[in-house]
Structure formats: structure tokens, C-alpha cells
C-alpha positions, -999 to +999 in steps of 0.1 A: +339-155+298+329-122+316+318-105+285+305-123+253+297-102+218+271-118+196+268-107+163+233-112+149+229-088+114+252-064+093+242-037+112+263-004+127+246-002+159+259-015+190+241-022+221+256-036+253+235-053+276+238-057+314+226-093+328+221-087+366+210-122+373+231-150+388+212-176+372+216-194+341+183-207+338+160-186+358+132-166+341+154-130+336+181-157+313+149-165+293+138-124+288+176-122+280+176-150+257+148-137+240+159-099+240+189-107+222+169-122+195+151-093+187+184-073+185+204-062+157+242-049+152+264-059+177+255-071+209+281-072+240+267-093+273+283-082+304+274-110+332+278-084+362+277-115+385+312-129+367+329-099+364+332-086+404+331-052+400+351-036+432+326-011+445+325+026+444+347+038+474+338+076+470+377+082+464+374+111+436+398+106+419+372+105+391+370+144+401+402+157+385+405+126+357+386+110+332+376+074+341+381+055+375+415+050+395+404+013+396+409-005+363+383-032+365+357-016+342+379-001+315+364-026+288+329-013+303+333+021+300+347+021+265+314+000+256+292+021+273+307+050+252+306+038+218+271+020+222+239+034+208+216+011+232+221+003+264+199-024+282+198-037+320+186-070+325+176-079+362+157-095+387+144-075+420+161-076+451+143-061+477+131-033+453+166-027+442+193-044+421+214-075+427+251-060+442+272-072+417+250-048+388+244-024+415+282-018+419+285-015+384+258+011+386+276+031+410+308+029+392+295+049+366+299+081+390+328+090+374+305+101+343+284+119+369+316+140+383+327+145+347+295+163+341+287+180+376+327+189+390+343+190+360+317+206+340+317+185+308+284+189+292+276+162+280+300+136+295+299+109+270+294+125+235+273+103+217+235+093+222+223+064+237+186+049+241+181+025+274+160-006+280+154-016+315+138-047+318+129-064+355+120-095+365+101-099+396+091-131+416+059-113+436+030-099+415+038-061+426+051-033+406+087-035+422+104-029+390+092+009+392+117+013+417+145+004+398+138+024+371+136+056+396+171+046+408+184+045+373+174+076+355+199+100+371+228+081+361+211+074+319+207+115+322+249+116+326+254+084+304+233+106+274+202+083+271+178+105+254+154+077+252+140+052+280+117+023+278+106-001+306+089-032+311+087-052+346+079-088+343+059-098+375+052-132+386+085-153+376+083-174+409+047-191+393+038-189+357+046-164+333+030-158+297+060-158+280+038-151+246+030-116+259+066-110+273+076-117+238+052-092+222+066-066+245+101-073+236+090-071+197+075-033+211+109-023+226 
């Protein structure tokens, strides 16, 4: 299943999470495991590596209508519109994010033409927060790049909120105690 919904309390909210990660059991599974125990409402996973997500071809016809001429991500951006959280979930590759999440990512230009050619201020109505979270095999900061490539589409998506944590180290040991006390901050 491409997309899964988890209900966990009686709760309005709705968040959609984003899992960029091709592994099942690989350390950024485990932050998303644990994430989704600290999260209430409704929770939709979309596993960006089983959905293939055709990539953005720059064909505008997001320029003159709402949405994209490909109808792959309908379910996605219908989510994305009614959800009050939004959270990415990925490991770093080479400073940037896996394909499969990135084309999602760039799929999402149809909000940015909404709001910049057609003039819709703001594109999607309601208010979001958005979690980035990033899992990194090297002990460096890599995840700061991820976030930088992000923020211009949360501005279009209406995140009014933003909260980040990178996760270094998942190649050797990882204190999974304090990744769990950051989760409980988020």
C-alpha cells in the first residue's frame, strides 16, 4: 500500500507524513516508527519510494489551472490541503533528498504558480505547521541543507510554523533515548 492512515486518538487534527527512505528497517523507519507514536489525530504515511511520482516536466499547465495535468498525486495534494501538520521523514543523499521524495517535492510547484502566476494569496487556505526530520549516516550537519531547500515550497504550502531536527551518525550508533526526547519536543 502506497499510502497507509493510522489512527492513534479522537482527535481533529490531521498530519501527513512523508517517508523518503527506501528501507524498512534502516534507522529513518525507526525515527518514523517512533514519530508516529508521539502523534495524534489522523496520521496518513505516504512511502514516496512506492508511490513513483513522475517528475516535474516544467509543462505549466499548473499556470492557467488548479492542480497538475499529471494525475499521480491527486490523493497527495488533497492531503496536503486539508492537513494541519505536515512532516518529511528522510535520510541524506548527497546533501539533498532521495529522488523519489524529491520529485514529490517538486510536484508541488503547481502551489508555487498558484501563488506567483496566478496570484492566489495564499494558495492553499488553511495553516499548516512542518516537521523536517533527517537522518544522516556521516557525523556532519547535512540535514541543514535540506531544510534550506525546503522552506520556499512550506512558504506556498502555508506552514506558518517549522521545526527541525537532523539525526547524525545512523551508519554507527545512535542514542535513540535522546532522539526520543527530541521527538517528545516536536
Amino acid at each position: 500500500m502506497c499510502a497507509t492512515t493510522v489512527m492513534n486518538t479522537p482527535c481533529s487534527r490531521k498530519t501527513v507524513v512523508f517517508c523518503g527512505s527506501p528501507r524498512r528497517d534502516g534507522a529513518t523507519a525507526t525515527v518514523l516508527s517512533m514519530l508516529i507514536g508521539h502523534l495524534d489525530g489522523e496520521v496518513t504515511v505516504i512511502d514516496c519510494f512506492a508511490r513513483n511520482v513522475a517528475p516535474c516536466d516544467d509543462c505549466r499547465g499548473c499556470y492557467t489551472h488548479d492542480g497538475c495535468v499529471k494525475r499521480d498525486m491527486d490523493d497527495i495534494y488533497e492531503a496536503i490541503e486539508q492537513a494541519d501538520r505536515l512532516v518529511l521523514v528522510t535520510p541524506v543523499y548527497n546533501r539533498s533528498f532521495p529522488a523519489p521524495l524529491k520529485a514529490v517535492i517538486d510536484r508541488l510547484q503547481c502551489y508555487w504558480a498558484k501563488r506567483f502566476i496566478r496570484g492566489v494569496r495564499p494558495p492553499i487556505e488553511k495553516a499548516k505547521t512542518a516537521v523536517l526530520i533527517t537522518v544522516c549516516g556521516s557525523d556532519r550537519n547535512d540535514g541543514e541543507c535540506l531544510l534550506y531547500q525546503l522552506e520556499p515550497q512550506l512558504t506556498v504550502l502555508h506552514v506558518t510554523d517549522t521545526k527541525f531536527l537532523h539525526i547524525k551518525g545512523s551508519d554507527g550508533d545512535v542514542d535513540w533515548d535522546a532522539v526520543e526526547e527530541e521527538l517528545q519536543k516536536i
